[in-house]
mmJSON file of the N, C-alpha and C atoms, coordinates in Angstrom:
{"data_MODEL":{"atom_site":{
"group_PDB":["ATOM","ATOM","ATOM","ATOM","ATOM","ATOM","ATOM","ATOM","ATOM","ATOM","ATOM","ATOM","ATOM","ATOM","ATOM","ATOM","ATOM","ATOM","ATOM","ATOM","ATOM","ATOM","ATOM","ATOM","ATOM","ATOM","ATOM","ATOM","ATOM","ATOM","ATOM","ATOM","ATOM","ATOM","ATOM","ATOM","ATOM","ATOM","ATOM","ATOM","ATOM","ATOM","ATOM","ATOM","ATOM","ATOM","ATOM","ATOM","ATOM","ATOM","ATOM","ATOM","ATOM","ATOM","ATOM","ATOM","ATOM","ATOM","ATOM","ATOM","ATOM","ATOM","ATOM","ATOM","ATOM","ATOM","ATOM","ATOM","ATOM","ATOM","ATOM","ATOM","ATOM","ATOM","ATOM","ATOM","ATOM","ATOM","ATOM","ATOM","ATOM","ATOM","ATOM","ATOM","ATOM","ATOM","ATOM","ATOM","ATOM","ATOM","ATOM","ATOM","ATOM","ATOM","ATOM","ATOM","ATOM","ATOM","ATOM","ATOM","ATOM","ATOM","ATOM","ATOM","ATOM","ATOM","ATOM","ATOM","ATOM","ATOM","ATOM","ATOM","ATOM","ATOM","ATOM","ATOM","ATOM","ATOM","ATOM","ATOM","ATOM","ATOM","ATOM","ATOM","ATOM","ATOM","ATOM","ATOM","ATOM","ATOM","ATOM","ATOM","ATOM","ATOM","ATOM","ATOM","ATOM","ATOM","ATOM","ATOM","ATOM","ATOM","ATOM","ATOM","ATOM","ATOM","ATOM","ATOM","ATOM","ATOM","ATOM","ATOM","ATOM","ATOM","ATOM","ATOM","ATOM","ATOM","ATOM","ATOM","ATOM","ATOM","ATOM","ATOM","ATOM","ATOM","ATOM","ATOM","ATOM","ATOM","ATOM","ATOM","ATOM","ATOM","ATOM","ATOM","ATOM","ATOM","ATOM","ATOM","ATOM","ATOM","ATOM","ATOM","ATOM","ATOM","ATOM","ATOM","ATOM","ATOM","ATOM","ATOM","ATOM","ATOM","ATOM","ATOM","ATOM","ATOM","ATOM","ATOM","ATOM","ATOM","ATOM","ATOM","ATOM","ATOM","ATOM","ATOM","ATOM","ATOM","ATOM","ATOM","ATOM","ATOM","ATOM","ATOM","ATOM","ATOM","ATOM","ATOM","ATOM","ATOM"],
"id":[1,2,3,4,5,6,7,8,9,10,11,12,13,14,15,16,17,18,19,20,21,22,23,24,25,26,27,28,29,30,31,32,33,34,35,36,37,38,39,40,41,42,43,44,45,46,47,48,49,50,51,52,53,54,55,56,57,58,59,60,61,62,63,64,65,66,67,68,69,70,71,72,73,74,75,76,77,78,79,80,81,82,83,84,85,86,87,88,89,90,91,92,93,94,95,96,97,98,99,100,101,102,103,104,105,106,107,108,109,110,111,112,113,114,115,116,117,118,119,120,121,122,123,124,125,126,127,128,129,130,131,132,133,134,135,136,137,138,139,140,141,142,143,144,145,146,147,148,149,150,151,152,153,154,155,156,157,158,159,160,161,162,163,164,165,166,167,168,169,170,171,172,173,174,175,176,177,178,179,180,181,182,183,184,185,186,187,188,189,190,191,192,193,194,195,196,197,198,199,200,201,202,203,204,205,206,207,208,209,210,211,212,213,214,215,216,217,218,219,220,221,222],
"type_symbol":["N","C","C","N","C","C","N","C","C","N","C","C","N","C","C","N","C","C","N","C","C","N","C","C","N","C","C","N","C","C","N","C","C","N","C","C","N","C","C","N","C","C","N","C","C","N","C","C","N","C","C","N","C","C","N","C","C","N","C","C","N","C","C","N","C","C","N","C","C","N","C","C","N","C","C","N","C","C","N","C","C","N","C","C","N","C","C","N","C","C","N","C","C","N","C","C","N","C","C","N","C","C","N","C","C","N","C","C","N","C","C","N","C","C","N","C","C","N","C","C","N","C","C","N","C","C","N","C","C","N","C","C","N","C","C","N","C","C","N","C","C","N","C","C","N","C","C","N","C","C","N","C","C","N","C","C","N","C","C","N","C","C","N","C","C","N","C","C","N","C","C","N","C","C","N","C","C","N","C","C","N","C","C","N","C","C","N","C","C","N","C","C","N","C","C","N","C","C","N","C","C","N","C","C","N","C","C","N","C","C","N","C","C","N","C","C","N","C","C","N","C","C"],
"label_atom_id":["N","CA","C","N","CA","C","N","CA","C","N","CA","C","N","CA","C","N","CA","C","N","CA","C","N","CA","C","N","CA","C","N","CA","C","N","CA","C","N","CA","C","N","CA","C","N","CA","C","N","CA","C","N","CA","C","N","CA","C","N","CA","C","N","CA","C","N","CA","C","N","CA","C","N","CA","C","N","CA","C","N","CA","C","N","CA","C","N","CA","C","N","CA","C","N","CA","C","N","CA","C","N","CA","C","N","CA","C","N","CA","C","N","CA","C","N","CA","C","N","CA","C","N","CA","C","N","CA","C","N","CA","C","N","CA","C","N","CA","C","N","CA","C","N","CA","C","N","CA","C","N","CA","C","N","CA","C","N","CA","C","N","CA","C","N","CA","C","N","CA","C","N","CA","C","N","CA","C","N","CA","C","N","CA","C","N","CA","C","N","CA","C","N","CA","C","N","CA","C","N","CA","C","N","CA","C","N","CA","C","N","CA","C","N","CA","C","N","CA","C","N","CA","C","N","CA","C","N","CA","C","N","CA","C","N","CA","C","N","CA","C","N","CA","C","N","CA","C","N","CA","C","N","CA","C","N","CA","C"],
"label_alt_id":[null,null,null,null,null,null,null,null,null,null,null,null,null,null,null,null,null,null,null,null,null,null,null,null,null,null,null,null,null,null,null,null,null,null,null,null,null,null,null,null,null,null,null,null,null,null,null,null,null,null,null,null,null,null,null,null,null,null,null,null,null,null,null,null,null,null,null,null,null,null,null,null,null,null,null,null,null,null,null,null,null,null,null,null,null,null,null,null,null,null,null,null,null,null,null,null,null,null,null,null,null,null,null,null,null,null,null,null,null,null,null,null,null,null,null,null,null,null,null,null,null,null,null,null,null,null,null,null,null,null,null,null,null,null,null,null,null,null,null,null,null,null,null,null,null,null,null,null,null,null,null,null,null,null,null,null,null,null,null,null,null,null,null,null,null,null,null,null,null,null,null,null,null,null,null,null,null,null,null,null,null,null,null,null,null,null,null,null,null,null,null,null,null,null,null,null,null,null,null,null,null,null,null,null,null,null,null,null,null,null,null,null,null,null,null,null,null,null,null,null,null,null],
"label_comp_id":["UNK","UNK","UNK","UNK","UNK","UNK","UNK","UNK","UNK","UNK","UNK","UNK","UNK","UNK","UNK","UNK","UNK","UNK","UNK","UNK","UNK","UNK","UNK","UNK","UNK","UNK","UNK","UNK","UNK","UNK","UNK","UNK","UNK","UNK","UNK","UNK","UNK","UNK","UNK","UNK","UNK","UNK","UNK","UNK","UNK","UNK","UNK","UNK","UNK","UNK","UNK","UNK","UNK","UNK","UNK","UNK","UNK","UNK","UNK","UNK","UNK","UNK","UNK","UNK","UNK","UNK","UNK","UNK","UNK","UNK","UNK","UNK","UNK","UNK","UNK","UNK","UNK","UNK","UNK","UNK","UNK","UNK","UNK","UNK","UNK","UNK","UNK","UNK","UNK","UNK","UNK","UNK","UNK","UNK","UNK","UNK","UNK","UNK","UNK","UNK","UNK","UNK","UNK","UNK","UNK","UNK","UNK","UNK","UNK","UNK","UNK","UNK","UNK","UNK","UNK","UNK","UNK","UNK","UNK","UNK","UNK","UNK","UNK","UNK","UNK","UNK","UNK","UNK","UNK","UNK","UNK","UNK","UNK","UNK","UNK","UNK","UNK","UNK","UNK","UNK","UNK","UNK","UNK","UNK","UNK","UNK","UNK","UNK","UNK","UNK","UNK","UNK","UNK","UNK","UNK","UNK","UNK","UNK","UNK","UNK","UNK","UNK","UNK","UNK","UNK","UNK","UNK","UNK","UNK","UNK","UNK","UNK","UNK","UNK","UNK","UNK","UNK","UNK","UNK","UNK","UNK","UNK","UNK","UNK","UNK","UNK","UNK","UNK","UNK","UNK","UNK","UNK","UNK","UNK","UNK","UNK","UNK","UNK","UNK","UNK","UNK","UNK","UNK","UNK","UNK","UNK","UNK","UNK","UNK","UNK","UNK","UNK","UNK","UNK","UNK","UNK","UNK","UNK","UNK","UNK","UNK","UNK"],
"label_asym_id":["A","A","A","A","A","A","A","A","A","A","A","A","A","A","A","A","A","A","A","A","A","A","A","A","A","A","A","A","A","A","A","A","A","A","A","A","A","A","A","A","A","A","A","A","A","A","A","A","A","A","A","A","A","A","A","A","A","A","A","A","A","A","A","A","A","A","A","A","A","A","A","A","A","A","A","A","A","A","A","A","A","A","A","A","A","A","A","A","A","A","A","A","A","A","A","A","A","A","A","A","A","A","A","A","A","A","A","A","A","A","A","A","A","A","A","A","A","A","A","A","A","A","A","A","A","A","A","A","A","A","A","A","A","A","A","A","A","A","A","A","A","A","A","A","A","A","A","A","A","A","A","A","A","A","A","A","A","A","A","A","A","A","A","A","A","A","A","A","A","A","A","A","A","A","A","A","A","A","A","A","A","A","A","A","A","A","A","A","A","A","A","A","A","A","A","A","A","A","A","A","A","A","A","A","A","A","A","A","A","A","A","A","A","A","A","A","A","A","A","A","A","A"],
"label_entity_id":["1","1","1","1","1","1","1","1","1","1","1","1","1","1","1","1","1","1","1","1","1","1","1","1","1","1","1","1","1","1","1","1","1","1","1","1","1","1","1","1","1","1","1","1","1","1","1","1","1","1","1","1","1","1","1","1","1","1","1","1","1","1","1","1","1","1","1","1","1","1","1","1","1","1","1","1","1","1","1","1","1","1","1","1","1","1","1","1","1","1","1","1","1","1","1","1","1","1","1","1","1","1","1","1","1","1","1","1","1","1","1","1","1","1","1","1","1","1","1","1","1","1","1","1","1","1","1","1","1","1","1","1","1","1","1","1","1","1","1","1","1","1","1","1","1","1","1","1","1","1","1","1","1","1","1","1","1","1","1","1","1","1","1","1","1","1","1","1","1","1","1","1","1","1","1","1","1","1","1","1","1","1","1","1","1","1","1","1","1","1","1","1","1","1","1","1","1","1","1","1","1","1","1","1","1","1","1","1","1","1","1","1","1","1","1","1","1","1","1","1","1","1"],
"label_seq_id":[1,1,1,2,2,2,3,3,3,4,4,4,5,5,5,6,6,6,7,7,7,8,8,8,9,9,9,10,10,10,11,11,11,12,12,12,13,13,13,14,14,14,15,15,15,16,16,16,17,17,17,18,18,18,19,19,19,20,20,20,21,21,21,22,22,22,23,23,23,24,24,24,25,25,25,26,26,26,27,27,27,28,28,28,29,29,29,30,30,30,31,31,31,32,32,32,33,33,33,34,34,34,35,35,35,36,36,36,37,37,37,38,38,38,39,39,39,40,40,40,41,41,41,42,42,42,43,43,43,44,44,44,45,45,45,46,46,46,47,47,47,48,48,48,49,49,49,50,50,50,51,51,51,52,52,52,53,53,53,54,54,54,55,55,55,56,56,56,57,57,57,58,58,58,59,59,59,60,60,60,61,61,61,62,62,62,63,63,63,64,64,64,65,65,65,66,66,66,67,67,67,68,68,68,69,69,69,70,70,70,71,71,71,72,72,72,73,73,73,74,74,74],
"pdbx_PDB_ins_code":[null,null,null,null,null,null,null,null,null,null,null,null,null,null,null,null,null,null,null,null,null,null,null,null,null,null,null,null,null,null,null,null,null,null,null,null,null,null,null,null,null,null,null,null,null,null,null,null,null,null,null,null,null,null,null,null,null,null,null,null,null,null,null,null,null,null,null,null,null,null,null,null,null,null,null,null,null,null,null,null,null,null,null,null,null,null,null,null,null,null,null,null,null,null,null,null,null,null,null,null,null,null,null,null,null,null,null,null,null,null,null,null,null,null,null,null,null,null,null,null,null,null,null,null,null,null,null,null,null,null,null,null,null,null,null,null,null,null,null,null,null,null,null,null,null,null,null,null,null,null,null,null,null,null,null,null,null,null,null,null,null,null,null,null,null,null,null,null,null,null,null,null,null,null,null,null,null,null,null,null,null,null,null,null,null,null,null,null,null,null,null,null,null,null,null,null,null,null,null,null,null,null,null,null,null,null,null,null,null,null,null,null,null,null,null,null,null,null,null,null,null,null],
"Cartn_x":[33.279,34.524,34.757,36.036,36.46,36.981,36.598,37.418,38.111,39.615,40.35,40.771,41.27,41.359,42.887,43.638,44.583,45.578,45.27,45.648,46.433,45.669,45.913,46.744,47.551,48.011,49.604,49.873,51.704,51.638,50.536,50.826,50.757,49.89,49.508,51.026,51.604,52.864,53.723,54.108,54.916,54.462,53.894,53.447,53.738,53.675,53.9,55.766,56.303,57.465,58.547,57.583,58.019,57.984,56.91,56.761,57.568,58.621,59.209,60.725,60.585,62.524,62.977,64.203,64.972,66.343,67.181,68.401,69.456,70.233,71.227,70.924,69.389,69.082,70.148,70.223,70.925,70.199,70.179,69.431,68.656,69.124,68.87,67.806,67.919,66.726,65.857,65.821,64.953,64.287,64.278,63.807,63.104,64.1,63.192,61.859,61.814,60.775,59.793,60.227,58.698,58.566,58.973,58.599,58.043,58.142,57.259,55.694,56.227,54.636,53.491,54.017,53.294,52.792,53.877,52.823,52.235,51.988,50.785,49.56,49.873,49.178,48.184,48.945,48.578,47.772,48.119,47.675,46.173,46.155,44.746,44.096,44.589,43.603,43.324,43.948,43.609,42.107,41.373,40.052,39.434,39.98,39.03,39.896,40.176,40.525,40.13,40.115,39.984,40.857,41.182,41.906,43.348,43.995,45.795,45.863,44.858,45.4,46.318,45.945,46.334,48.564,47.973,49.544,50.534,49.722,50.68,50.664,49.729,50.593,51.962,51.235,52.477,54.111,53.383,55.024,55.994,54.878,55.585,56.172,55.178,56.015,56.846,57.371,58.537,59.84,59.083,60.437,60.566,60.296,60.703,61.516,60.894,62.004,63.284,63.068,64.452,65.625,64.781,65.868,66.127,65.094,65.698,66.818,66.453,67.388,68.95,69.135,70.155,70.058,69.45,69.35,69.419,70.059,70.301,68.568,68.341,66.994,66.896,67.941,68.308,67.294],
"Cartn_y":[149.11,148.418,148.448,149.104,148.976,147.357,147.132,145.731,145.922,145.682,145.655,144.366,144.49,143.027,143.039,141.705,141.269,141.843,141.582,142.089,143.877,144.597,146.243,146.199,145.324,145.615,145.613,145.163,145.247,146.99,147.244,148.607,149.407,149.202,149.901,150.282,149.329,148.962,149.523,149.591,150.058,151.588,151.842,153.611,154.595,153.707,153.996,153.996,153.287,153.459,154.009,154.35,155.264,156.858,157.348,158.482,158.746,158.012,158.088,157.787,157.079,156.92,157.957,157.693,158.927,157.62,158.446,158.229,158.345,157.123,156.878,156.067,155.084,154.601,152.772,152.583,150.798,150.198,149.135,147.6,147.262,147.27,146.818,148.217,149.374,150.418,150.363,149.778,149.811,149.299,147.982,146.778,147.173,147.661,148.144,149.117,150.035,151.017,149.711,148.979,147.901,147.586,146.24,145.945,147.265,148.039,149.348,149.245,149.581,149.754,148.375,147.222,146.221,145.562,146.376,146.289,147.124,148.283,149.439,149.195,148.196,147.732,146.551,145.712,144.514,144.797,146.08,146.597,147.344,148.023,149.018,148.013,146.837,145.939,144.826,143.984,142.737,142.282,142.727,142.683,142.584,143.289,143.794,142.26,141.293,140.056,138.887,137.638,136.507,136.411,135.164,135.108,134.636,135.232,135.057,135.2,136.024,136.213,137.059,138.17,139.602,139.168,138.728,138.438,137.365,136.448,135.606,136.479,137.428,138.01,138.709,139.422,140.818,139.855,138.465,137.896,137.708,137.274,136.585,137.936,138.552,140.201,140.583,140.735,140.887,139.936,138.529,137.68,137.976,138.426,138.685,139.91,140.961,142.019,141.381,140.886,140.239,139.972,138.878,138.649,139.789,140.609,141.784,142.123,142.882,143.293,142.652,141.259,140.706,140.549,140.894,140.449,138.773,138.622,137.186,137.075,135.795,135.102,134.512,134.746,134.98,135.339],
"Cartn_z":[88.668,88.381,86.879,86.224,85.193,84.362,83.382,82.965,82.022,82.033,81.403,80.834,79.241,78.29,79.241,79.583,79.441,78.864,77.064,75.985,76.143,76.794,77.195,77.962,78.945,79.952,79.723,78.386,77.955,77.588,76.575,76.377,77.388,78.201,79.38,80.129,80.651,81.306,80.572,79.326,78.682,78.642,78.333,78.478,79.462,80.239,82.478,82.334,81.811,81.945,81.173,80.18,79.057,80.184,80.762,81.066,81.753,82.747,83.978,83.63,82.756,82.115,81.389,81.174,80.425,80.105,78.891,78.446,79.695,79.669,81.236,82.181,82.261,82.7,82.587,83.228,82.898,83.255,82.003,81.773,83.419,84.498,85.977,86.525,85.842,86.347,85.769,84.485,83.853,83.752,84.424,84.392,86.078,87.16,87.934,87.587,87.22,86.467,86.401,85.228,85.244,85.717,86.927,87.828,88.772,89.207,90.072,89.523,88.06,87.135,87.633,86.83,87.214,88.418,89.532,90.835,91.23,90.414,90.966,90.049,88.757,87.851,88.765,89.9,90.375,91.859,92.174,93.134,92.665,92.103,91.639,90.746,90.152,89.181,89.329,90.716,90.607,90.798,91.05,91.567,89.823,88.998,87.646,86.752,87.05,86.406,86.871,86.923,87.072,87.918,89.354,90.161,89.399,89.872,89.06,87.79,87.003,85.861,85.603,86.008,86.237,86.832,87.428,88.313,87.519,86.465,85.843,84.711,84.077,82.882,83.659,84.213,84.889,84.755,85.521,86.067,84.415,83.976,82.258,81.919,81.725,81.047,81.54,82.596,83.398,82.875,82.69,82.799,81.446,80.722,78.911,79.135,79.814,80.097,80.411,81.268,81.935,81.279,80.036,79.29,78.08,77.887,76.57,77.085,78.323,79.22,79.354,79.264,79.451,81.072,81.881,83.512,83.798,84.993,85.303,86.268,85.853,86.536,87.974,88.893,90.149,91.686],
"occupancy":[1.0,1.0,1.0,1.0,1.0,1.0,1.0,1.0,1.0,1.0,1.0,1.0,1.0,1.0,1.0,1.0,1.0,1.0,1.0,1.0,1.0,1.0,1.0,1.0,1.0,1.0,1.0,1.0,1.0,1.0,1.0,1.0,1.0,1.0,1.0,1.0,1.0,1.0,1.0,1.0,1.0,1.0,1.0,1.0,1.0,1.0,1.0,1.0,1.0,1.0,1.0,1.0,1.0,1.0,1.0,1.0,1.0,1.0,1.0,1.0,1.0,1.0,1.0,1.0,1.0,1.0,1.0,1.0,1.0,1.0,1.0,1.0,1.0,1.0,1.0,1.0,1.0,1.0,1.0,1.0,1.0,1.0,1.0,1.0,1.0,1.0,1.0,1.0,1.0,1.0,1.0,1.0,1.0,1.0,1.0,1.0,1.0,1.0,1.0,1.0,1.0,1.0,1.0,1.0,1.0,1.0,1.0,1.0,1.0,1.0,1.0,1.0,1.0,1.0,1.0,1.0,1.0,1.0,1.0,1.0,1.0,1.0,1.0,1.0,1.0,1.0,1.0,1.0,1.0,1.0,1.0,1.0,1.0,1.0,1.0,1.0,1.0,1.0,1.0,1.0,1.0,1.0,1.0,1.0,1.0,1.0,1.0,1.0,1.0,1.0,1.0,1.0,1.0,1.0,1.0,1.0,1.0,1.0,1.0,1.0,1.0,1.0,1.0,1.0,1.0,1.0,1.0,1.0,1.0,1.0,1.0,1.0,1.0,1.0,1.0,1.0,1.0,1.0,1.0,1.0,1.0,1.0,1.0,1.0,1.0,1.0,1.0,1.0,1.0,1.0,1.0,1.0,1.0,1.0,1.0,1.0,1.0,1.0,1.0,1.0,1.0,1.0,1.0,1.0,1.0,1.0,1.0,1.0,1.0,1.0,1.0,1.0,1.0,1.0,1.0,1.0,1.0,1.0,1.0,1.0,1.0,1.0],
"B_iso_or_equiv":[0.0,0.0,0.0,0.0,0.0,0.0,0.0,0.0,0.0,0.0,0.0,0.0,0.0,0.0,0.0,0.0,0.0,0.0,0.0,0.0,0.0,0.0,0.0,0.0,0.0,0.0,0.0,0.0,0.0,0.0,0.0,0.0,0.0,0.0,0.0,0.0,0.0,0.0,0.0,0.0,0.0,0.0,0.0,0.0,0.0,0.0,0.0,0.0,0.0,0.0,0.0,0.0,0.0,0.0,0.0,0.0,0.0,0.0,0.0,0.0,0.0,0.0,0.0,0.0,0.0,0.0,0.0,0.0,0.0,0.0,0.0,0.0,0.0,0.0,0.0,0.0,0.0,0.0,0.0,0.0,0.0,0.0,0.0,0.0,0.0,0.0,0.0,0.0,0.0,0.0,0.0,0.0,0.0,0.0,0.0,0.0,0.0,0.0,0.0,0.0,0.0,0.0,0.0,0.0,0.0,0.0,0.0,0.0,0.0,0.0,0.0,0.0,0.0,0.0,0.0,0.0,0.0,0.0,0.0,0.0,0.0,0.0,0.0,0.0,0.0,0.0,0.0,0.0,0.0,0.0,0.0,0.0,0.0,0.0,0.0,0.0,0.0,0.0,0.0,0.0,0.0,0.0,0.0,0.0,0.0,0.0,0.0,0.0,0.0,0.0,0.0,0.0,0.0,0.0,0.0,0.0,0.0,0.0,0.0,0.0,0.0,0.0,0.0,0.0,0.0,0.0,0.0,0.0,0.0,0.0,0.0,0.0,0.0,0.0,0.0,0.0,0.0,0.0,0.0,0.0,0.0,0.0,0.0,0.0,0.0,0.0,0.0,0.0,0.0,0.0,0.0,0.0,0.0,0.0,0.0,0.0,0.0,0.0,0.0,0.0,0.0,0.0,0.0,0.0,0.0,0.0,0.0,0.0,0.0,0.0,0.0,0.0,0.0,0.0,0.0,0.0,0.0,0.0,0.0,0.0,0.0,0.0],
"pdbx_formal_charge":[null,null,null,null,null,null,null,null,null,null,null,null,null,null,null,null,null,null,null,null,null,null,null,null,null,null,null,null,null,null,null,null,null,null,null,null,null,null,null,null,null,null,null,null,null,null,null,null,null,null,null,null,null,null,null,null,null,null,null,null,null,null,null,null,null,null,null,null,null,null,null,null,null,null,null,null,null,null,null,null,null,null,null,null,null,null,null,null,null,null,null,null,null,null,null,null,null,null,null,null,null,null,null,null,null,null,null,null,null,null,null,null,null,null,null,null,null,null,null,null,null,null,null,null,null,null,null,null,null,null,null,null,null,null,null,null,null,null,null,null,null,null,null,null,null,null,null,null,null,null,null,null,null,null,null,null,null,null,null,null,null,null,null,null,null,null,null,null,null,null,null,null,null,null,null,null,null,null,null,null,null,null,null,null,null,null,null,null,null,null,null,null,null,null,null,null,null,null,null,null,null,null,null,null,null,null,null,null,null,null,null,null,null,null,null,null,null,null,null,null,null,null],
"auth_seq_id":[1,1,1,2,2,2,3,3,3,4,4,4,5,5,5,6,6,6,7,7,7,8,8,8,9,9,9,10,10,10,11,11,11,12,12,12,13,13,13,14,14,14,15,15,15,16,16,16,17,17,17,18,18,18,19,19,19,20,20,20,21,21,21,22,22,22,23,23,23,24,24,24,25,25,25,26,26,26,27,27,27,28,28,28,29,29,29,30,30,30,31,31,31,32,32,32,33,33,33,34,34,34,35,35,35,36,36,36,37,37,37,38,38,38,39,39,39,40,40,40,41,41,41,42,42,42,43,43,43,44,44,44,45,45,45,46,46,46,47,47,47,48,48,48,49,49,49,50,50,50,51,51,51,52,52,52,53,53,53,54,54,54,55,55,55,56,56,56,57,57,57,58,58,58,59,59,59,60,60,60,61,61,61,62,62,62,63,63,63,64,64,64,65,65,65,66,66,66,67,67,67,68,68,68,69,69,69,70,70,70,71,71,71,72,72,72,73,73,73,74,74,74],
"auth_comp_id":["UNK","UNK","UNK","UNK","UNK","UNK","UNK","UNK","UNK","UNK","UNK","UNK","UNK","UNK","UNK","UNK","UNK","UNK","UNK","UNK","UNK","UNK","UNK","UNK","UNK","UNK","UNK","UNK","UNK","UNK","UNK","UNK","UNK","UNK","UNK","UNK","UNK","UNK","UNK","UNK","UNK","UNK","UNK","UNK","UNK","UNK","UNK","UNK","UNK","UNK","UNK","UNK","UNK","UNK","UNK","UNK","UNK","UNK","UNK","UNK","UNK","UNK","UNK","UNK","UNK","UNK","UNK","UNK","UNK","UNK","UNK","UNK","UNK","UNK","UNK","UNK","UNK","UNK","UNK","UNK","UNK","UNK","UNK","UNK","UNK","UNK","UNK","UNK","UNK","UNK","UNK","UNK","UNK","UNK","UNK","UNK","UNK","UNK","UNK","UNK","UNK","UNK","UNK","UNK","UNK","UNK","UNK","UNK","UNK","UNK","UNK","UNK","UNK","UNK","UNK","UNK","UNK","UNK","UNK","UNK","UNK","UNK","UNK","UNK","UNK","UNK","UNK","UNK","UNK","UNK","UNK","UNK","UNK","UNK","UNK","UNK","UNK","UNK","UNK","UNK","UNK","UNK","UNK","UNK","UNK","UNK","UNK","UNK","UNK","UNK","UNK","UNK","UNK","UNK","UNK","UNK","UNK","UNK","UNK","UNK","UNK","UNK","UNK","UNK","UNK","UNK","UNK","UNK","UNK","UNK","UNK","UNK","UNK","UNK","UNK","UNK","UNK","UNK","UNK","UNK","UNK","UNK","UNK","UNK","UNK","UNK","UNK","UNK","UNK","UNK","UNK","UNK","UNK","UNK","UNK","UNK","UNK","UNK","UNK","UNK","UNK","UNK","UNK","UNK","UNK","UNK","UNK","UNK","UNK","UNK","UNK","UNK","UNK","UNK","UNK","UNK","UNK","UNK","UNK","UNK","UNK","UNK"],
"auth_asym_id":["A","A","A","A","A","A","A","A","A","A","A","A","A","A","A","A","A","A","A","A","A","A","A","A","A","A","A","A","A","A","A","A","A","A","A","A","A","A","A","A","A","A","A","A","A","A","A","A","A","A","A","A","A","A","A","A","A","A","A","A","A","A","A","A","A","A","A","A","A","A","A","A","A","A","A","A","A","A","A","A","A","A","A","A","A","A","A","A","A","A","A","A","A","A","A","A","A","A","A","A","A","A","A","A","A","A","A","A","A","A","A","A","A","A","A","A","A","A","A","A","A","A","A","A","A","A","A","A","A","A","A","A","A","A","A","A","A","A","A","A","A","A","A","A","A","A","A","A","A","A","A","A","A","A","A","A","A","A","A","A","A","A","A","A","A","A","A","A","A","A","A","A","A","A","A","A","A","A","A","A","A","A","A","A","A","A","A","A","A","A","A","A","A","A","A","A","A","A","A","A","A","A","A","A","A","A","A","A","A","A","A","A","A","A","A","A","A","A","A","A","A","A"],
"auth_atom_id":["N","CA","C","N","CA","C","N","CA","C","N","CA","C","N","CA","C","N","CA","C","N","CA","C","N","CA","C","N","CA","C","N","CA","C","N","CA","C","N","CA","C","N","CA","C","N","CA","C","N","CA","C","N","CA","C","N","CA","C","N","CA","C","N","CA","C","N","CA","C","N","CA","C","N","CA","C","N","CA","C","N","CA","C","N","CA","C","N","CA","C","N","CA","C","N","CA","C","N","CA","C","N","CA","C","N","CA","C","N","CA","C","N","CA","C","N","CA","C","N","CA","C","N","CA","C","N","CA","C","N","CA","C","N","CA","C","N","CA","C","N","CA","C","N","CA","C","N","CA","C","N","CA","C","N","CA","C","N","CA","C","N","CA","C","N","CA","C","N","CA","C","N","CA","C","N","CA","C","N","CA","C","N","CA","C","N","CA","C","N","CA","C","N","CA","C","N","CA","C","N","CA","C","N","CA","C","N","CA","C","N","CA","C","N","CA","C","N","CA","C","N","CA","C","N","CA","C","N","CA","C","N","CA","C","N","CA","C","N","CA","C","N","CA","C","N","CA","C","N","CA","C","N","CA","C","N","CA","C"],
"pdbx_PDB_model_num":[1,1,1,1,1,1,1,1,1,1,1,1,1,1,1,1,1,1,1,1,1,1,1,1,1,1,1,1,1,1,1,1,1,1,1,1,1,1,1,1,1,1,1,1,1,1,1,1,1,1,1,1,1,1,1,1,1,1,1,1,1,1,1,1,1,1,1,1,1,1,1,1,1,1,1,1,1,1,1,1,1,1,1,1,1,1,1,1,1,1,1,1,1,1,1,1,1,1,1,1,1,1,1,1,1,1,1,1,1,1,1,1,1,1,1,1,1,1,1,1,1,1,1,1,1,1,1,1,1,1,1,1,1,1,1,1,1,1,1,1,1,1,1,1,1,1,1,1,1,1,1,1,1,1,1,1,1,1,1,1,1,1,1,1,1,1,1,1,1,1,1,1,1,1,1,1,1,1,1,1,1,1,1,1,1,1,1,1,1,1,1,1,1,1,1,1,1,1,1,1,1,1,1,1,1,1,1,1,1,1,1,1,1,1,1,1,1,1,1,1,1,1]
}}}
């Protein structure tokens, strides 16, 4: 079992959705893209964290996208 810091998992996430986006994307795909990432992130890693850690960063990082994004919290 690999352990990953917490800390790694914004860049991590961000890297994943860097590879797969492109220019033309809108605020609402893009924000999908991460959400995809962070549940293949939550899927292949929850085991390598503490119970709900893994899943309350993912959620927080998401909801910050949300708002870069301008997305409603809905």
């Amino acid at each position: 079992m690999t352990i990953h810091k917490v800390s790694e998992i914004g860049s991590r996430l961000e890297k994943a959705v860097m590879i797969v986006s492109h220019d033309g994307l809108s605020p609402q795909e893009m924000y999908n893209l991460y959400e995809l990432a962070a549940i293949q992130i939550l899927d292949s890693e929850f085991d390598d964290y503490s119970e709900g850690e893994l899943e309350r960063y993912l959620m927080s990082y998401l909801e910050r996208k949300r708002g870069e994004f301008g997305l409603d919290f809905d």
